[in-house]
C-alpha positions as CSV (number, residue, x, y, z in Angstrom):
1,X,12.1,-11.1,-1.7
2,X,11.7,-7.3,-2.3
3,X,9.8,-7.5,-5.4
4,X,8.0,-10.3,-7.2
5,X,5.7,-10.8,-10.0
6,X,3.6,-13.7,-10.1
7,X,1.6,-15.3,-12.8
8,X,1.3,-11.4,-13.9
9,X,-0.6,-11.1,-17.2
10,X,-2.1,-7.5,-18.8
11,X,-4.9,-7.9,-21.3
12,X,-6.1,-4.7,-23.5
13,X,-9.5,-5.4,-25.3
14,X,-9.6,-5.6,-29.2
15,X,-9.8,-2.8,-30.8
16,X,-12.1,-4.2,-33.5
17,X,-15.7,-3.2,-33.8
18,X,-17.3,-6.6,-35.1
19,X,-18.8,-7.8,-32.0
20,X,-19.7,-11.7,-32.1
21,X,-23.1,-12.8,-29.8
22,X,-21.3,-16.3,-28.8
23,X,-17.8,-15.7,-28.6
24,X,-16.3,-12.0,-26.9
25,X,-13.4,-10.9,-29.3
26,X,-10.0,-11.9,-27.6
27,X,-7.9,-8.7,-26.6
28,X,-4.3,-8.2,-27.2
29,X,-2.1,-10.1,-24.3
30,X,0.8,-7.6,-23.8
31,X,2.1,-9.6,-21.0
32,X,1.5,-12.9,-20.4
33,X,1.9,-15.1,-17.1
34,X,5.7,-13.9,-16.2
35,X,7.3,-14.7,-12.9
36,X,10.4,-12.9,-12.0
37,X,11.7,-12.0,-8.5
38,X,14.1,-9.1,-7.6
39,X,16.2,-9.3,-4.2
40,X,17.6,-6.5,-2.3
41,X,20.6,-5.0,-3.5
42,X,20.6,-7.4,-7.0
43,X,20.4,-5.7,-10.8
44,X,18.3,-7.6,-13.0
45,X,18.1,-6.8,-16.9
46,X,15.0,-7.3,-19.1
47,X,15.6,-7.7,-22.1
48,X,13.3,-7.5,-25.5
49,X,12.9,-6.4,-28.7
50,X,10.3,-3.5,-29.0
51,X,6.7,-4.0,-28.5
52,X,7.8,-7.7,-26.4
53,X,5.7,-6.1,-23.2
54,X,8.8,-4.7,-21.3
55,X,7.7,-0.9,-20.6
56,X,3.8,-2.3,-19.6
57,X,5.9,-4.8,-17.3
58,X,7.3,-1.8,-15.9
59,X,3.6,0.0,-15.3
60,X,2.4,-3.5,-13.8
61,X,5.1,-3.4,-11.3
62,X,4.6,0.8,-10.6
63,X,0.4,0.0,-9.8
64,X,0.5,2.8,-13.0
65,X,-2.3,0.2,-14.8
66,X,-3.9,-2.4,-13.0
67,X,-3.1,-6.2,-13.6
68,X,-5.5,-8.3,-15.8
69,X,-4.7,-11.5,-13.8
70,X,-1.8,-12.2,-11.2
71,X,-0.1,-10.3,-8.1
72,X,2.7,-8.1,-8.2
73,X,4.6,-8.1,-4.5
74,X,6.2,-5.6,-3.1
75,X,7.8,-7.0,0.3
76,X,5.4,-9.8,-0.1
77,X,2.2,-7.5,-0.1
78,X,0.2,-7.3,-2.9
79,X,0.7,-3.4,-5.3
80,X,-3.1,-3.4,-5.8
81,X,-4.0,-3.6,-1.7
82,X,-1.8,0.0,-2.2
83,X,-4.0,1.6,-4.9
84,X,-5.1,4.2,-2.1
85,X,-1.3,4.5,-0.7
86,X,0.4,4.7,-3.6
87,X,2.5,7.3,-2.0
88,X,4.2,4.2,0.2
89,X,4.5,2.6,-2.7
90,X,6.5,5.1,-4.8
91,X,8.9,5.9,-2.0
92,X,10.2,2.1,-2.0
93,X,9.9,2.5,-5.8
94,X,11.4,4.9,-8.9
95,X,10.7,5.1,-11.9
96,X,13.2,6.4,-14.6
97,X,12.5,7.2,-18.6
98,X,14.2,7.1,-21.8
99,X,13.0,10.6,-22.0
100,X,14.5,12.7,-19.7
101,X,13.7,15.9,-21.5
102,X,9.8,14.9,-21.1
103,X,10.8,14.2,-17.7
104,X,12.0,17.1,-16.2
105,X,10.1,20.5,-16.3
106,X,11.6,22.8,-18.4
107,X,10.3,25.9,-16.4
108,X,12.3,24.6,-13.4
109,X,15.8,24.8,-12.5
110,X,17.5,21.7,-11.2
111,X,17.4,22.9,-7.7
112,X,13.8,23.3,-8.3
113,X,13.5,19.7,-9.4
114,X,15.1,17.8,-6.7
115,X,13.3,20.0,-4.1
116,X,10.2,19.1,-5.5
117,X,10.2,15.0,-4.0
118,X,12.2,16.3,-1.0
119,X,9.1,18.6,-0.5
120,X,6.6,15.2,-1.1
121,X,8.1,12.8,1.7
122,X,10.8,14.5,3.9
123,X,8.9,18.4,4.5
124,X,10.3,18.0,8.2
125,X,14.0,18.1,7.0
126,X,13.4,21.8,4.7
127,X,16.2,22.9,6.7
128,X,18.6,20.4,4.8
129,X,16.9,20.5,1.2
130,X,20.0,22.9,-0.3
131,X,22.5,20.0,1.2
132,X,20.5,17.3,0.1
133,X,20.5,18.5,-3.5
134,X,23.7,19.3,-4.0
135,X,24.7,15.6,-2.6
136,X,22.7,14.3,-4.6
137,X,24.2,15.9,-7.9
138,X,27.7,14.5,-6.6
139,X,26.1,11.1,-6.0
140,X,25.4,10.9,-9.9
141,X,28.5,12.3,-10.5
142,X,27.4,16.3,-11.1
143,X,28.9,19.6,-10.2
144,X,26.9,20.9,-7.7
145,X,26.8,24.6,-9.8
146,X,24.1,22.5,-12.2
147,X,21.7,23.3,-9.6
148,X,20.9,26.7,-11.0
149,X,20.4,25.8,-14.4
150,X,17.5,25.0,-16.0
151,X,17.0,21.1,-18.4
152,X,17.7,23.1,-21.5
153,X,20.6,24.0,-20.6
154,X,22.1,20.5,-19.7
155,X,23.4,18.0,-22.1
156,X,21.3,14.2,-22.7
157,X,23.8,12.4,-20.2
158,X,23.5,15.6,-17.6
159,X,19.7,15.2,-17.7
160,X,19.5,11.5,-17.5
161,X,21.7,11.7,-14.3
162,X,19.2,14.6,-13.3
163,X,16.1,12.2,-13.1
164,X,18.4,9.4,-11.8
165,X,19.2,12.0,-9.1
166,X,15.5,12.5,-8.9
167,X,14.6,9.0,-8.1
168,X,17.4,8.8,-5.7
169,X,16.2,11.7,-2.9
170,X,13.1,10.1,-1.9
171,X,15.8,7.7,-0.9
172,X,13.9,4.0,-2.6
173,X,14.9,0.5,-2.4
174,X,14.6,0.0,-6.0
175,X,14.6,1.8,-9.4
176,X,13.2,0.6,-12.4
177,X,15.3,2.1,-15.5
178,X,13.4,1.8,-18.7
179,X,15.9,2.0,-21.9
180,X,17.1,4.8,-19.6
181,X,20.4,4.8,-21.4
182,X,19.1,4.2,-24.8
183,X,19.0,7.7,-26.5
184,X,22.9,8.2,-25.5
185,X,26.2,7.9,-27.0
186,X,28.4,4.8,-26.3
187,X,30.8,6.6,-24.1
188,X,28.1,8.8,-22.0
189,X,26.1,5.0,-21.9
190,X,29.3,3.6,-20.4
191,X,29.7,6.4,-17.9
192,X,26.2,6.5,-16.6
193,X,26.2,2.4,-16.3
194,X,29.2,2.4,-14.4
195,X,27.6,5.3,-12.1
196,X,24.8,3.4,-11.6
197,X,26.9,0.4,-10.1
198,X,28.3,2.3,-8.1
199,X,25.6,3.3,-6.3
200,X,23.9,0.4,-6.7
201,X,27.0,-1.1,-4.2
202,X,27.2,1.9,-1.9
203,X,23.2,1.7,-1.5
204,X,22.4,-1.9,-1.4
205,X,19.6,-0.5,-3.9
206,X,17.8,-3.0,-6.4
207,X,17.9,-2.2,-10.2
208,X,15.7,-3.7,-12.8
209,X,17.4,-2.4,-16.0
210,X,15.1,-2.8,-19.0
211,X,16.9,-2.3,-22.5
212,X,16.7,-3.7,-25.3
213,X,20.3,-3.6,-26.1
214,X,22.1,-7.1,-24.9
215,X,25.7,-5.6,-24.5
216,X,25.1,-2.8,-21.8
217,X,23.4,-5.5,-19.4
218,X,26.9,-6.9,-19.0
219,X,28.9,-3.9,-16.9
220,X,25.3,-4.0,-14.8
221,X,23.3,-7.1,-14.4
222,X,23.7,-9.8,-12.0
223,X,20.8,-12.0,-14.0
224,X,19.3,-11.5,-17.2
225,X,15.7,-12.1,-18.1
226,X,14.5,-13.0,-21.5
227,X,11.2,-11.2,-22.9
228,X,9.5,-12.5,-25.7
229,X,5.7,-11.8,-27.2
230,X,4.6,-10.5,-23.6
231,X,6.4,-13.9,-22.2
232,X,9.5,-14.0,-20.0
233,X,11.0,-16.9,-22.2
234,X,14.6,-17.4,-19.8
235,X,16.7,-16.1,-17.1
236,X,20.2,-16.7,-16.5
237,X,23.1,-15.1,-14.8
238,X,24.5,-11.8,-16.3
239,X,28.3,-13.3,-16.7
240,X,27.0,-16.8,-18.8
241,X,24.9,-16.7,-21.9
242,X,26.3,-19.8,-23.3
243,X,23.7,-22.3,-21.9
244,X,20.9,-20.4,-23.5
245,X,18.1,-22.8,-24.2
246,X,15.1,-20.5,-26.4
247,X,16.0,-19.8,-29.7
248,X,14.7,-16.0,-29.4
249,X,17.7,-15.8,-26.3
250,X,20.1,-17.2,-28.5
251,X,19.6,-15.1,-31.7
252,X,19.9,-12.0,-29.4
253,X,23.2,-13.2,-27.9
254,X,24.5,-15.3,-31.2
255,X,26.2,-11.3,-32.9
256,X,28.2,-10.3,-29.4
257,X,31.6,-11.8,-29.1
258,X,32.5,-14.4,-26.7
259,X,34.6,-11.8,-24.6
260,X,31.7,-9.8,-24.2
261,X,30.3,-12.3,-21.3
């Protein structure tokens, strides 16, 4: 298994000041004992209304905040036994944003921005760097003349391939996309998913897709997972939502037509 989360819960202390001498306030439970395993070359989706513990889910899994009980595995070895290798860690693992203006620095051109993890893990290859960044704007689908501009000057679907591209040269085994599609357009949302396929294919690469929008994880997933109140409440396959068994699952599935699975 390439990634796994066991038993993972993340607890925040209360923010209230009354203080009891017998009995500790309880803290808010963000996420709360959720198994889910992610194979090589599989697209899982996560799906969940706002606040339901998806994006610190996605933190747990990057070693970005520690876990308050459970392991998260990365080729079976414990994230926490990397804190002082997270380096390792982020080369098997990417990380991509709703935000992709926040995401990329606006004083840098694009060429400046891919060169930048190319420069982190593969300083022994600087001889291919201009090579490597133009393939990599072709692998999401970009003209290679993009290079010279600068994030302003790109358009939301043009940047969000940008940090996809991003992810993509320290050359990982699996990205996790958080509502990475969210802030665009149907038709740019359609474009980028069916990008991300097909790399996805051509890589063998591992996606977990986190949205909270039901009908994009049909063109990508292979299995959906259910997130409810900081629990993982189901998982099923991405083509068959009409065994659905919690009632959260079905009310998020009962509005999409039947040809839409």
């Amino acid at each position: 298994m390439l990634l796994e989360l066991r038993d993972v819960s993340k607890e925040y202390p209360s923010r209230t000041r009354r203080m009891s001498l017998f009995k500790p306030n309880s803290g808010l439970k963000a996420v709360n004992g959720v198994n889910l395993a992610i194979r090589k070359g599989e697209c899982v989706g996560l799906v969940g209304e706002s606040g339901s513990g998806k994006s610190t889910l996605a933190k747990l899994m990057m070693n970005m905040e520690p876990v308050t009980s459970g392991q998260v595995l990365l080729k079976g070895q414990p994230i926490h036994e990397r804190k002082r290798n997270n380096r390792k860690t982020y080369k098997q693992m990417q990380l991509v944003l709703q935000d992709s203006s926040s995401s990329l620095y606006p004083k840098m051109r694009v060429k400046e921005i891919l060169e930048e993890p190319l420069r982190n893990y593969f300083p022994q290859e600087k001889a291919m760097w201009d090579a490597r960044c133009a393939g990599l704007l072709e692998l999401v689908d970009l003209d290679p003349s993009l290079l010279s501009r600068y994030p302003h000057q790109l358009s939301g679907g043009q940047k969000q391939r940008v940090c996809l591209a991003k992810a993509l040269a320290v050359r990982p085994e699996i990205i996790i996309l958080d509502e990475s599609v969210a802030s665009l357009d149907e038709p740019s949302q359609r474009a980028v998913l069916a990008m991300l396929k097909r790399i996805q294919k051509e890589q063998q690469l591992s996606l977990l897709f986190i949205t909270h929008d039901v009908k994009s994880t049909r063109q990508l997933c292979d299995r959906v997972a259910i997130m409810y109140q900081g629990k993982l409440v189901e998982t099923f396959s991405g083509r068959d939502c009409r065994q659905l068994q919690h009632p959260y699952s079905r009310l998020l599935f009962q509005a999409m037509p039947d040809e839409s699975f």
